[in-house]
C-alpha positions as CSV (number, residue, x, y, z in Angstrom):
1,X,231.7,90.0,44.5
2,X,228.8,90.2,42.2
3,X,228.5,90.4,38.3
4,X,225.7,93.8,38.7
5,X,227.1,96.8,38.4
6,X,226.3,99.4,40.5
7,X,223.3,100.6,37.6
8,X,222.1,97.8,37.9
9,X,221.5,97.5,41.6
10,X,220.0,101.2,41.2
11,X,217.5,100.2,38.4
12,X,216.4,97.1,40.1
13,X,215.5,99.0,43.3
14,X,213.7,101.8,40.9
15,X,212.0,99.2,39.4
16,X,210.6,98.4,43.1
17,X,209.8,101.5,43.9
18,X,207.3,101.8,40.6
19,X,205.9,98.4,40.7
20,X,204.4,100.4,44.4
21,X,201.7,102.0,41.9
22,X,202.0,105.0,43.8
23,X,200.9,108.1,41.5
24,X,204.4,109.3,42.1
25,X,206.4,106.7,41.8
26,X,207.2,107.4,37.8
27,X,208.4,110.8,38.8
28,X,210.7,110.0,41.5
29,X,211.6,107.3,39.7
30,X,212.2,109.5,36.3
31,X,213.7,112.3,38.7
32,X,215.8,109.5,40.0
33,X,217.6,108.1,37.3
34,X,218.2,112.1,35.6
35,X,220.4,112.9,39.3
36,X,222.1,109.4,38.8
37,X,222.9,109.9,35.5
38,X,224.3,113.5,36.1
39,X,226.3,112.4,39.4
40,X,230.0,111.7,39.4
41,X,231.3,108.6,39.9
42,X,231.9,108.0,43.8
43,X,235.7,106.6,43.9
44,X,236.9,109.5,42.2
45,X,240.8,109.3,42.1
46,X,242.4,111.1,44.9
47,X,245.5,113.4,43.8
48,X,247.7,116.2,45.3
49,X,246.6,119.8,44.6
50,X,250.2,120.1,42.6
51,X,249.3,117.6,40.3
52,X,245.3,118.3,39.7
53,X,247.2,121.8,38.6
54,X,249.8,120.2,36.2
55,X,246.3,118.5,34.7
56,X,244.6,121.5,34.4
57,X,247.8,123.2,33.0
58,X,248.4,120.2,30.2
59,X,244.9,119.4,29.3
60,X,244.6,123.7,28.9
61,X,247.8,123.2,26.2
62,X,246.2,120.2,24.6
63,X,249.2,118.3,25.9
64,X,248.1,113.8,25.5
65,X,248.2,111.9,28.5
66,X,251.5,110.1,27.1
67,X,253.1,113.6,26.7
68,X,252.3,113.9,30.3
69,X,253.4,110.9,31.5
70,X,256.1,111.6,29.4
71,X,256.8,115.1,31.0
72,X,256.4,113.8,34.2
73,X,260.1,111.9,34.3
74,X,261.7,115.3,33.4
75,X,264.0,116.2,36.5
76,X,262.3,119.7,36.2
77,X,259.0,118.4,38.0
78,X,261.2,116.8,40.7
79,X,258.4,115.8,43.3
80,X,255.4,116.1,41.2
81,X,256.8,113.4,38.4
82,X,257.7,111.2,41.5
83,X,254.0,111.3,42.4
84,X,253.2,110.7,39.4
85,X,255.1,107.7,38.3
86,X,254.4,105.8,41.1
87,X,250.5,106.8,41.1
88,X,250.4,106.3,37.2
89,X,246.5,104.6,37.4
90,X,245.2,107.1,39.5
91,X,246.9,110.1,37.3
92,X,245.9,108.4,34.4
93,X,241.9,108.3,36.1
94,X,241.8,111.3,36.9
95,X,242.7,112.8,33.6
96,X,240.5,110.8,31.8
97,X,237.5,111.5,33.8
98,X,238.7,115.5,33.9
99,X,237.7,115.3,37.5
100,X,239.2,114.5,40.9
101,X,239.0,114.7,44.8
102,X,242.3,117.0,46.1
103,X,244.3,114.9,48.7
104,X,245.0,117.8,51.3
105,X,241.5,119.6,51.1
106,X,238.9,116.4,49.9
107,X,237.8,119.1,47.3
108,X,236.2,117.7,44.2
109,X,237.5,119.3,41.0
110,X,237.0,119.5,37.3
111,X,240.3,120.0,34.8
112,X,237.6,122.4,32.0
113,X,239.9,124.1,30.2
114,X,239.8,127.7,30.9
115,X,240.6,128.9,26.8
């Protein structure tokens, strides 16, 4: 495994692409870097639809992702804190990034609060 992150790898090969001298180059490569910039991240956690909504539902109360975790162990969310407890990274990625693939449909979704 390398040191380079995966911007770096990107900007070398834009790099390339304008060192071509080709009278488009600077847009492509301009045009480039904007989409990359804008794109999500591609491991995006995976997480069941149940608990993409209990995100959506906490971040909408202003709940903190230790109240969550937190809330999570209460026997009322039976399943759903099981999930979570013993998925704890990936619940904890996915609420930080506020965006996640769903496990039984491979939809991408983002926890915006709908206030």
């Amino acid at each position: 495994m390398s040191n380079e992150t995966k911007r770096d790898v990107f900007e070398y090969y834009l790099e390339m692409i304008k060192a071509l001298k080709d009278p488009l180059a600077a847009e492509t490569v301009r045009e480039a870097r904007q989409r990359y910039a804008a794109a999500l991240p591609d491991d995006l956690p995976v997480i069941p639809k149940a608990v993409g909504k209990y995100i959506k539902e906490a971040k909408f109360e202003d709940v903190t992702l230790l109240e969550a975790l937190g809330c999570a162990r209460d026997p009322v969310f039976k399943n759903l804190g099981r999930w979570i407890t013993s998925h704890s990274e990936e619940f904890a990625l996915a609420w930080l990034l506020g965006v996640w693939r769903v496990e039984e449909t491979g939809e991408i979704v983002k926890a915006e609060a709908e206030k």
